[in-house]
C-alpha positions in Angstrom: 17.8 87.7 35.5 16.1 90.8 35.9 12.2 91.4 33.8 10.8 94.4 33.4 6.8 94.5 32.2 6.1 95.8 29.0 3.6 97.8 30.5 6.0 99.6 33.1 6.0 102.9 32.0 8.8 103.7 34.8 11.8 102.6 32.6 14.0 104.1 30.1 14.3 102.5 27.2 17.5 102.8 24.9 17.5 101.2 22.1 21.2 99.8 20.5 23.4 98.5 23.2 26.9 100.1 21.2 29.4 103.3 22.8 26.8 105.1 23.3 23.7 102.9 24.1 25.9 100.5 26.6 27.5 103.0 28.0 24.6 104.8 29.1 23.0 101.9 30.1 25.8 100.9 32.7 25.7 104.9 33.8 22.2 105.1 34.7 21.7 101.6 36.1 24.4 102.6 38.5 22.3 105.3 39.6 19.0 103.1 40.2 17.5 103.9 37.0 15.6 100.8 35.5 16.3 100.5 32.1 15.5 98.4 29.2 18.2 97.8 26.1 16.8 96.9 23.1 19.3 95.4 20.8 18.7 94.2 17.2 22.0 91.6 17.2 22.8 88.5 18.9 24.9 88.2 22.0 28.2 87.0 21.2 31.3 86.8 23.7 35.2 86.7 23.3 34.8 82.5 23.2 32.5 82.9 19.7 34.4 85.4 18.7 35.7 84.2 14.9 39.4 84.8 13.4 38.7 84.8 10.3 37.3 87.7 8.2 33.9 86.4 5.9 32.7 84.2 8.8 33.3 87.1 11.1 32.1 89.6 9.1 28.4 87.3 8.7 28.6 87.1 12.4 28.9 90.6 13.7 27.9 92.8 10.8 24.7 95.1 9.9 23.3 93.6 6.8 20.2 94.4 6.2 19.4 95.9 3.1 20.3 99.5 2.2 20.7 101.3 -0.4 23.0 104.0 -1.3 23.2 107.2 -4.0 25.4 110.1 -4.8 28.7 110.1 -6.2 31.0 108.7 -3.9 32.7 105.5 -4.7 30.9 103.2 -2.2 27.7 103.3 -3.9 29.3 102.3 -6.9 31.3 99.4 -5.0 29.1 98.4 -2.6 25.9 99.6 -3.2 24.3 97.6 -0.1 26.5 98.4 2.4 27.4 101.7 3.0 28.9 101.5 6.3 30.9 98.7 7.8 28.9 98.5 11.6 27.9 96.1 13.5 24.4 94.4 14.6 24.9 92.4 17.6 25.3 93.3 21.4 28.0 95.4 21.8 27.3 96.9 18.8 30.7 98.0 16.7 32.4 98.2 20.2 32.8 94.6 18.5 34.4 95.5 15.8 35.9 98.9 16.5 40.2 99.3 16.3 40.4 101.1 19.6 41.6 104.5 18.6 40.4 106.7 21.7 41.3 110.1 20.9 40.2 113.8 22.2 38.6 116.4 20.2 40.6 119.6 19.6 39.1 122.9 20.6 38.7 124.5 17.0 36.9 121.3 15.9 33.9 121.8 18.6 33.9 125.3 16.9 34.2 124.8 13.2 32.2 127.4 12.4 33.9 129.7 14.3 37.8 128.4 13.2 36.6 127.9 9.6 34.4 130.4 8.5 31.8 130.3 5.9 32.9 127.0 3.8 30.8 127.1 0.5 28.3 124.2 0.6 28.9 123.1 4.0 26.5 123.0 6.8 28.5 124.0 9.4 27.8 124.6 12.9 29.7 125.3 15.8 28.5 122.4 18.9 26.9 124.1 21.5 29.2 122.6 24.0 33.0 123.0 24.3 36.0 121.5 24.9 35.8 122.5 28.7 32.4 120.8 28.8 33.7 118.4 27.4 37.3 117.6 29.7 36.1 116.2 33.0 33.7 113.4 30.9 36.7 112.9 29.2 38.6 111.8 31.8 36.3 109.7 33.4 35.6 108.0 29.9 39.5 107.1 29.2 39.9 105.7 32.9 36.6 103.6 32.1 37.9 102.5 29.1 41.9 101.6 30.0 43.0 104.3 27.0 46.4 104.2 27.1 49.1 107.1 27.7 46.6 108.0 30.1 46.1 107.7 34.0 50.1 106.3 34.0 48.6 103.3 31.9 51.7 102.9 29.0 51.4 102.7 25.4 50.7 99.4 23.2 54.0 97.9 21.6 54.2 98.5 18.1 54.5 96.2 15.3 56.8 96.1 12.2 53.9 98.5 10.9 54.1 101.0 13.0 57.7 100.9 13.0 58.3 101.5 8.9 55.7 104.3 9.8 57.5 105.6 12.5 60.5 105.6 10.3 59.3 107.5 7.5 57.2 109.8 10.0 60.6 110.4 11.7 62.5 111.1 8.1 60.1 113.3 7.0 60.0 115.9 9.8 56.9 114.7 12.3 56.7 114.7 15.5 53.9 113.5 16.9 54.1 109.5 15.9 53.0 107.0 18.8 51.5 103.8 19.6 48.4 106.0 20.1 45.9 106.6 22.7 44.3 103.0 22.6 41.1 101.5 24.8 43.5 98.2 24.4 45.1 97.3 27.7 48.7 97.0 27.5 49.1 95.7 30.9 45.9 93.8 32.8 43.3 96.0 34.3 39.8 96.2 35.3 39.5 92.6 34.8 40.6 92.2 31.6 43.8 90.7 30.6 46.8 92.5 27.8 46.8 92.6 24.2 48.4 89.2 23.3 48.6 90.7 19.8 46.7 88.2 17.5 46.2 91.0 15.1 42.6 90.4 14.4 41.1 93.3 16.2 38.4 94.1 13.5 36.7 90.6 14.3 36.1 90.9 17.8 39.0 90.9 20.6 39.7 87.2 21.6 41.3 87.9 25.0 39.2 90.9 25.9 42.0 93.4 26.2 40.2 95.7 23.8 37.4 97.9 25.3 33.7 96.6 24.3 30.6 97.3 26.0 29.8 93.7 25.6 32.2 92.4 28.1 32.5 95.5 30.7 29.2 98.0 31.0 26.7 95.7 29.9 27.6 92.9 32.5 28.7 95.9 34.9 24.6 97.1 34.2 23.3 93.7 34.4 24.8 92.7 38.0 22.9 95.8 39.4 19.2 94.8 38.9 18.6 97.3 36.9 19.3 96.5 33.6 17.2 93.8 31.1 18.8 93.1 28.0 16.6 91.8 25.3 18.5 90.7 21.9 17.4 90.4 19.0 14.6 93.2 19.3 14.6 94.8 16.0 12.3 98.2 17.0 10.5 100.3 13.9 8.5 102.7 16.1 9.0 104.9 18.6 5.3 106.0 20.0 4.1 109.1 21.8 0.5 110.3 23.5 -1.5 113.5 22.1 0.8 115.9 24.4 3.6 114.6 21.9 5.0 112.7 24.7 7.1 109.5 23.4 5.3 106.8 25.7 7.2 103.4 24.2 8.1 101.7 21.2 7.5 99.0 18.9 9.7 96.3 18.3 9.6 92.6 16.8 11.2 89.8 19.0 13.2 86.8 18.3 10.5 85.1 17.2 9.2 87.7 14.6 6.7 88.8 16.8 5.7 92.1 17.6 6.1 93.7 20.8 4.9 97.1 22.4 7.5 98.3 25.7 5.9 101.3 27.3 8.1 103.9 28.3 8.9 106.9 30.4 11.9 107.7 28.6 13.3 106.7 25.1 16.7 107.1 24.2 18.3 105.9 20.5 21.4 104.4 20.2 21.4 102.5 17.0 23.8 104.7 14.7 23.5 107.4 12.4 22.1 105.4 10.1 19.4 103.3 11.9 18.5 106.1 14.4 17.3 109.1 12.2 15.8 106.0 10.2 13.7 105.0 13.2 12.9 108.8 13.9 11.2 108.8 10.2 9.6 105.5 10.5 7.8 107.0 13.2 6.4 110.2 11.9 2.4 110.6 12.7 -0.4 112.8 12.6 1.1 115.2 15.0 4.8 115.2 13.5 3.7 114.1 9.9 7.6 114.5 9.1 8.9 112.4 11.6 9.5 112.3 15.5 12.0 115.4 16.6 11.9 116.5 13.0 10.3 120.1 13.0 13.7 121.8 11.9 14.3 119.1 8.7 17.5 118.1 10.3 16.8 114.5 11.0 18.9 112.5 8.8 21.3 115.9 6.7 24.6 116.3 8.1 25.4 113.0 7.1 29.1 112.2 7.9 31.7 109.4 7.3 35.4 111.3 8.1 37.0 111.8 4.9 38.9 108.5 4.3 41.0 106.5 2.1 44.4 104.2 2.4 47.8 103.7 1.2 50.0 100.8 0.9 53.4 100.3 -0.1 55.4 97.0 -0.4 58.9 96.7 0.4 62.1 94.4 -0.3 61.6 93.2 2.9 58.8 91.5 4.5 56.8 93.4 7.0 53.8 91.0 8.4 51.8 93.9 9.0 48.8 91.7 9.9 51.1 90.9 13.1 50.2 92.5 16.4 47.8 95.6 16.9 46.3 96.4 14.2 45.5 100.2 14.8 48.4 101.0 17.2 50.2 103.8 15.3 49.4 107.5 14.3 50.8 110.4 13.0 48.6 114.0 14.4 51.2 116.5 12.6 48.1 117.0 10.3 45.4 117.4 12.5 45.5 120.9 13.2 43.9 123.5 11.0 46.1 124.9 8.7 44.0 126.7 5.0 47.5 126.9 3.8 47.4 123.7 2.6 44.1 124.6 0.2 41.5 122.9 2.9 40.2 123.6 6.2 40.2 121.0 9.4 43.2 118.5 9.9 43.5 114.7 9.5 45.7 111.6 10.8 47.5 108.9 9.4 46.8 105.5 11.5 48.4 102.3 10.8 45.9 99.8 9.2 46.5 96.2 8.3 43.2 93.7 6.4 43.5 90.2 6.1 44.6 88.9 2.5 41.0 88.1 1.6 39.9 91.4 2.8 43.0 93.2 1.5 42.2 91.7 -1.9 38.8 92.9 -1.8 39.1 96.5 -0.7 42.4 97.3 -2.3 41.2 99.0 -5.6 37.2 97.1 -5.9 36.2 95.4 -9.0 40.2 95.8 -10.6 42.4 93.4 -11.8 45.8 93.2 -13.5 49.7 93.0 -13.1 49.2 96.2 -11.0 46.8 94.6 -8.8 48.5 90.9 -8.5 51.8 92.8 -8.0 50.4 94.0 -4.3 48.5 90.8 -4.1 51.9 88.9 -4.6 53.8 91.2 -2.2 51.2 90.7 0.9 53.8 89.5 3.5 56.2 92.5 2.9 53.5 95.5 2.8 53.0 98.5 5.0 49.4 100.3 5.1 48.0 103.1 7.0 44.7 104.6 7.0 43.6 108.2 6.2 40.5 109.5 8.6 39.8 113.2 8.9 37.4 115.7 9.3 34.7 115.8 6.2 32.2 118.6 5.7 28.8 118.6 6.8 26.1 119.1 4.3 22.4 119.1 3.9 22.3 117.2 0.9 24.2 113.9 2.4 21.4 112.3 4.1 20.0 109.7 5.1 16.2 109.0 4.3 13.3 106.7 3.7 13.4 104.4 0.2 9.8 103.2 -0.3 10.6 101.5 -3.2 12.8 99.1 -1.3 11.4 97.1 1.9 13.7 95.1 5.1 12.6 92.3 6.5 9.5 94.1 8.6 7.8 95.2 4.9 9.2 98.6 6.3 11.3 101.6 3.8 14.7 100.7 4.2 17.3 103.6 4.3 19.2 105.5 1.9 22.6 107.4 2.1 22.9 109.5 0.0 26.8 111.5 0.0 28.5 113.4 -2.3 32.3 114.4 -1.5 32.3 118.5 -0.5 35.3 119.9 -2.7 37.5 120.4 0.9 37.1 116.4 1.5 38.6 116.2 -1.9 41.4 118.5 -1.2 42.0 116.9 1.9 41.8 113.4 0.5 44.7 114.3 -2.4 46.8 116.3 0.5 46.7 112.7 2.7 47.9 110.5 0.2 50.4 112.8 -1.0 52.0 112.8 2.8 51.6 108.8 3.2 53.0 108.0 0.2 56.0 110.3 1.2 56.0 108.5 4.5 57.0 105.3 2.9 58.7 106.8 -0.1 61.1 107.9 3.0 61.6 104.3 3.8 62.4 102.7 0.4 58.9 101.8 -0.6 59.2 99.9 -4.1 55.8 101.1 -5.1 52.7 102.6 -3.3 49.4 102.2 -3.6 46.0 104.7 -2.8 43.1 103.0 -2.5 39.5 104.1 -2.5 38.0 105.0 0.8 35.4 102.1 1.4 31.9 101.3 3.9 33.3 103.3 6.8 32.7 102.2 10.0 33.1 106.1 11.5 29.4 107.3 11.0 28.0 110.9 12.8 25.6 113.9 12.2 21.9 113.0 11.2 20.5 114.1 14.1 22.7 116.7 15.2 23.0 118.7 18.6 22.3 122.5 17.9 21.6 125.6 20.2 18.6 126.4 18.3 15.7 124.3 17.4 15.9 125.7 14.0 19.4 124.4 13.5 19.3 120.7 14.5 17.9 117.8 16.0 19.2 118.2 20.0 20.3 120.3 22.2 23.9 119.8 24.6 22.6 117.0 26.1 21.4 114.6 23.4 17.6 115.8 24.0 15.8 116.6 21.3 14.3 120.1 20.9 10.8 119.3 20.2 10.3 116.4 22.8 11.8 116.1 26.0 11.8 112.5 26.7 12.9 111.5 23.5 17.1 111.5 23.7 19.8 110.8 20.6 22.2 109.2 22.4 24.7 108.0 19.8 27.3 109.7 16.8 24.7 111.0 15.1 24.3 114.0 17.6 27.8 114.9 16.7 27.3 118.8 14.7 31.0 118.5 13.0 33.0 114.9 12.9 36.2 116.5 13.5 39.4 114.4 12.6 39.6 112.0 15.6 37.9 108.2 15.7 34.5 108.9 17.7 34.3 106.0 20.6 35.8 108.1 22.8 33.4 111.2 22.5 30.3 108.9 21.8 31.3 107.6 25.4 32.1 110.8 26.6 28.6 112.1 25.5 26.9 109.0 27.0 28.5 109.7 30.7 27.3 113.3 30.4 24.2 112.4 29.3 23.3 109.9 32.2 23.9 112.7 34.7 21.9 114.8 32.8 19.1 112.0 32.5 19.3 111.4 36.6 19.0 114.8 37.4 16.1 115.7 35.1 14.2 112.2 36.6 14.2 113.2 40.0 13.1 116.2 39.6 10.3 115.1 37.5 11.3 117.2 34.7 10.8 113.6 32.5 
């Protein structure tokens, strides 16, 4: 097992071990580069993996204390846990359904597509779809996505079948399986999808893509990786050039640690990683580490979300089989004619009854509610994700009056809906109620969007210093071996699931990383 000093300053340091963290890991050790991941979780492995939601959830979820404020329904529901991620190697590669989609062209320039949107933030991203293609590629082979490189597309369930239906009656065309990082066939080591349905709570027979199980142990049989778990870091230091030189972390056994550094790069969400960024503020950057443009932790994003279920005469079993393989794109595109700007997609969802019952309409009760309790076996559900609206005032930032586990602030997120996220949200659930409407639905149900596992911006990639966190490559403007390496580089969140691009991002960034070592540029 490899050991690095703490005292080598030669190695780069990424802290969170997720899409974007693992993935760069494995791309730079391939390339020589010693590197040390810093993860705050346990390892855990397909064998520990649980089936079974609460015990799951306790085993693979970030818990720690937040807190949350604004006027969107989660701080009202659940107050303490404003996104549903994951704190354990892997990160929510764990956890994650395996949607692996592109971005479209006009969502890399949403400024440009969309114009001025009243009380947005937006930005066009300083890279482009072109950039973008050839990382792309080598992303989805990496991954197994299918419907590409000749791999075929994941059977679908009874789900995605009265989806397809109702897609089908009402006039849409573009209803799959999906692009999935699930293998449908064996490959790269890893065996098919045997369809146990539980894909939220870690994938049992390793079909689903996780860094856990392919870059980490990829990384780790090249000598150049050491993983330490359970390495919960609150500072991220730098000399009097303003050069990060390290960072600060406390160990499994509480104690605290100091790994010195020639390159830093964080990983650990868009909540955790602008927190770090503030944690660390000091004499020289009094507001935080990359924070002279006030961008670290605005532009918070969660994808405008929601759900709807219908039940039917019939039952269904939607908790059989895949649970994310199906999707309807008609609606992605950008069309104002419908009163918003941006797109969304429908994908088939399915929770567990314990979950169902909890997120279905939180803190209801009555003969509505039981009704849909009563008629688990023969319901249908999908999920609503699209593209929500950046803004300054949805952040993420330091609450003093509330302390973790280290006596350190813990973050809030604070998010308020932006009026097109509204319009959006009503234009969704319209459409997937019509979907099974088409179909014979007996009744249908919207519920609530709830702790979203999609989280982006924060620390966002801008082509002037003044406008964001990081440039094109993840490095931030104001220090250059200090790299955001994670969804919270992403300037707009566009419609599609982000693995896919947070990979992407992560491949790019390696080569970028390599390049800029040799020459001695970092």
């Amino acid at each position: 097992m490899t050991q690095f000093s703490l005292d080598d300053d030669s190695v780069v340091v990424i802290i969170g071990s997720g899409a974007g963290g693992g993935t760069l890991a494995n791309e730079l050790c391939q390339k020589g580069v010693k590197v040390v991941l810093l993860e705050a979780g346990q390892r855990q492995s397909s064998a520990t993996f649980i089936n079974d939601e609460w015990p799951s959830f306790k085993q693979l979820a970030w818990t720690d204390k937040r807190t949350t404020s604004g006027s969107w329904r989660v701080a009202l529901d659940f107050p303490n846990l404003p996104a549903w991620i994951c704190k354990t190697v892997g990160g929510t590669t764990t956890h994650w359904a395996g949607a692996s989609l592109r971005f479209h062209e006009h969502e890399l320039k949403a400024r440009t597509h969309y114009g001025a949107v009243a009380g947005a933030n937006l930005l066009d991203w300083p890279i482009s779809l072109a950039d973008l293609e050839p990382y792309y590629a080598k992303a989805e082979d990496k991954m197994g996505v299918t419907r590409t490189n000749d791999i075929a597309g994941l059977p679908g369930n009874n789900n995605f079948k009265v989806m397809y239906n109702g897609a089908t009656k009402l006039g849409y065309k573009q209803c799959s399986t999906g692009r999935m990082a699930i293998n449908s066939a064996p490959r790269a080591g890893r065996g098919r999808c045997m369809q146990l349905g539980f894909c939220f709570q870690g994938c049992k027979s390793g079909a689903k893509w996780s860094t856990l199980y392919t870059e980490i142990p990829a990384a780790e049989t090249t000598g150049n990786l050491e993983l330490r778990t359970q390495a919960h870091v609150t500072q991220i230091e730098h000399n009097s050039q303003g050069k990060v030189t390290g960072v600060v972390y406390y160990d499994a056994q509480g104690k605290q640690q100091r790994q010195k550094a020639r390159v830093v790069c964080v990983a650990g969400n868009s909540i955790e990683t602008p927190r770090l960024l503030l944690l660390s503020a000091s004499g020289k950057f009094p507001h935080g580490l990359a924070n002279s443009s006030d961008q670290v932790g605005r532009n918070y994003m969660r994808h405008m979300t929601g759900s709807v279920y219908a039940y039917f005469d019939h039952p269904v079993h939607f908790y059989r089989g895949t649970v994310m393989a199906g999707i309807i794109q008609d609606e992605v595109e950008h069309n104002p004619k419908r009163g918003f700007v941006g797109g969304y997609e429908m994908e088939t969802i399915s929770l567990g009854l314990s979950f169902y019952a909890a997120f279905l309409n939180p803190g209801s009760w009555g003969p509505e509610f039981a009704d849909f309790i009563d008629n688990y076996a023969n319901t249908a559900g999908m999920w609503l994700v699209g593209e929500d609206m950046p803004q300054q005032s949805n952040r993420v930032t330091l609450n003093s009056a509330a302390k973790d586990q280290y006596g350190l602030p813990v973050p809030n997120v604070h998010y308020d809906d932006h009026p097109n996220d509204i319009a959006m949200r009503e234009h969704a659930y319209r459409q997937g109620e019509a979907v099974y409407r088409a179909v014979g639905a007996k009744k249908v149900m919207r519920t609530p969007p709830y702790p979203s596992t999609h989280n982006l911006g924060t620390c966002r990639m801008s082509d002037k210093p003044e406008d964001g966190v990081c440039n094109k490559h993840g490095q931030t403007h104001d220090i250059a071996n200090l790299f955001i390496s994670d969804g919270s580089q992403f300037t707009s969140s566009a419609a599609e699931n982000p693995t896919l691009t947070i990979v992407t991002l992560a491949i790019r960034q390696a080569d970028f990383i390599a390049q800029q070592m040799s020459r001695g540029a970092i």
